[in-house]
C-alpha positions as CSV (number, residue, x, y, z in Angstrom):
1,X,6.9,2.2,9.3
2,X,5.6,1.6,5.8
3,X,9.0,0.6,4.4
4,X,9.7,-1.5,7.4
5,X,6.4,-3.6,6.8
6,X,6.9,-3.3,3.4
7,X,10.3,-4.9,3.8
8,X,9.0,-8.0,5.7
9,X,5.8,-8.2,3.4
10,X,8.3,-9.3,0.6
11,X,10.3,-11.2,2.5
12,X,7.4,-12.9,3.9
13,X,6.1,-13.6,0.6
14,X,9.2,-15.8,-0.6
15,X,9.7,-17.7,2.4
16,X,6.0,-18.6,1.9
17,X,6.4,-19.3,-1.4
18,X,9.5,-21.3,-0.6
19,X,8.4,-23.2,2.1
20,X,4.8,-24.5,0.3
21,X,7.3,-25.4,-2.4
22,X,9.0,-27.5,0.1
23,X,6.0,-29.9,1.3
24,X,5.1,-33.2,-0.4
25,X,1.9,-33.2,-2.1
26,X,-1.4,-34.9,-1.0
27,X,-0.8,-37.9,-3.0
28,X,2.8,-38.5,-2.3
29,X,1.8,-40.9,0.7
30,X,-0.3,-42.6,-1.2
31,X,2.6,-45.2,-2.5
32,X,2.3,-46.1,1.5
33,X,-1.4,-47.2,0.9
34,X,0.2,-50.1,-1.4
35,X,2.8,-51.4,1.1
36,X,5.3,-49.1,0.8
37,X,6.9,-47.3,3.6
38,X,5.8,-44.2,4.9
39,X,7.6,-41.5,6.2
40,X,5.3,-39.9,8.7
41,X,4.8,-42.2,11.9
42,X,0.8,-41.2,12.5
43,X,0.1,-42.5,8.5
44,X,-0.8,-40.1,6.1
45,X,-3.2,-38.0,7.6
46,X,-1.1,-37.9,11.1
47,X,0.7,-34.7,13.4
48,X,1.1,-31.4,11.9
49,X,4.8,-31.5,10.0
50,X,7.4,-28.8,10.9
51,X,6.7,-27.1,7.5
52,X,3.2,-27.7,8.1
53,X,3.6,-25.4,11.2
54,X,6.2,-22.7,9.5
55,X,3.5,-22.4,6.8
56,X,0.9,-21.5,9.0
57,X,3.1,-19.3,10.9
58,X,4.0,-17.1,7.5
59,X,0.4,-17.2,6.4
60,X,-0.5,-15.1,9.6
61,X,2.6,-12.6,9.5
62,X,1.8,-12.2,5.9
63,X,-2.2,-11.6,6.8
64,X,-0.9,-9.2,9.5
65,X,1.5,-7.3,7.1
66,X,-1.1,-7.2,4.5
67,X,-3.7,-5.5,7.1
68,X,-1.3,-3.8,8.4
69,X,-0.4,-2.2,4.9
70,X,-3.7,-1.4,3.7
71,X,-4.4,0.2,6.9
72,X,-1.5,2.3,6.4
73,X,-1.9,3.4,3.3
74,X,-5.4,4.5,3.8
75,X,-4.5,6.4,6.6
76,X,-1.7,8.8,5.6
77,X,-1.3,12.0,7.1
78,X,-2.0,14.8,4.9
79,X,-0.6,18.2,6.0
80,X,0.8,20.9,4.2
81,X,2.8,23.7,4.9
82,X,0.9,25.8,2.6
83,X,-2.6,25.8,4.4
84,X,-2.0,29.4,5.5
85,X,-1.2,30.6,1.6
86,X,-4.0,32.2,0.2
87,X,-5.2,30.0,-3.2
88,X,-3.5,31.1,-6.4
89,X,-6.5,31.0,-9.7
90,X,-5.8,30.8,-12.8
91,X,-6.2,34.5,-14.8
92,X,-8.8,34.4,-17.6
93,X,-7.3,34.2,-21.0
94,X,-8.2,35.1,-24.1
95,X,-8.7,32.9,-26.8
96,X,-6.4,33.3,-29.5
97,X,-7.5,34.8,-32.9
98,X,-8.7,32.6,-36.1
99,X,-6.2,33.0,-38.7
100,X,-7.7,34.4,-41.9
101,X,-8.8,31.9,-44.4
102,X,-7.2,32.3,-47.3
103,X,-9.1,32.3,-50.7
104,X,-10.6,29.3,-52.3
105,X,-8.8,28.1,-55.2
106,X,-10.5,28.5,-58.4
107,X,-11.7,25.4,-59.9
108,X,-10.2,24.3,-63.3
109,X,-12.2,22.2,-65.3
């Protein structure tokens, strides 16, 4: 399941990415404002576009994914097929001995 949401996370992402890369800016109408043509037919400010709608659309599936994720991932299972094992601890060591310091060099003047 996590692979499969992971899967259309990503995919999710680029479309997204793609399709905002798509739109026309705020101010591209704006040459319209001047007496140029327009190229939506409610003005600037009119009907939601196509891509307006697609990139709502991802925005959700990507919000879902991304809960869906994070929900996932904080609920793993954790089992083991050890829980019946009896814990193994670590035997006491002994420290290893000091080498012997060997004698101080005499000084030379």
């Amino acid at each position: 399941m996590i692979i499969f949401l992971t899967t259309v996370h990503v995919i999710v992402c680029f479309a997204l990415g793609g399709i905002v890369l798509l739109q026309h800016g705020k101010g591209a109408d704006m040459g319209a404002a001047f007496g140029g043509s327009s190229q939506t037919v409610f003005g600037s400010a009119g009907a939601t576009t196509f891509l307006g709608k697609l990139t709502a659309g991802a925005a959700i599936v990507f919000m879902l994914t991304s809960l869906g994720l994070t929900y996932l991932a904080s609920h793993r299972y954790k089992a083991t097929i050890m829980k019946d094992a009896p814990a193994r601890t670590a035997a006491p060591t002994q420290p290893a001995p000091m080498p012997p310091t060997a004698p101080a060099a005499p000084a030379t003047k």
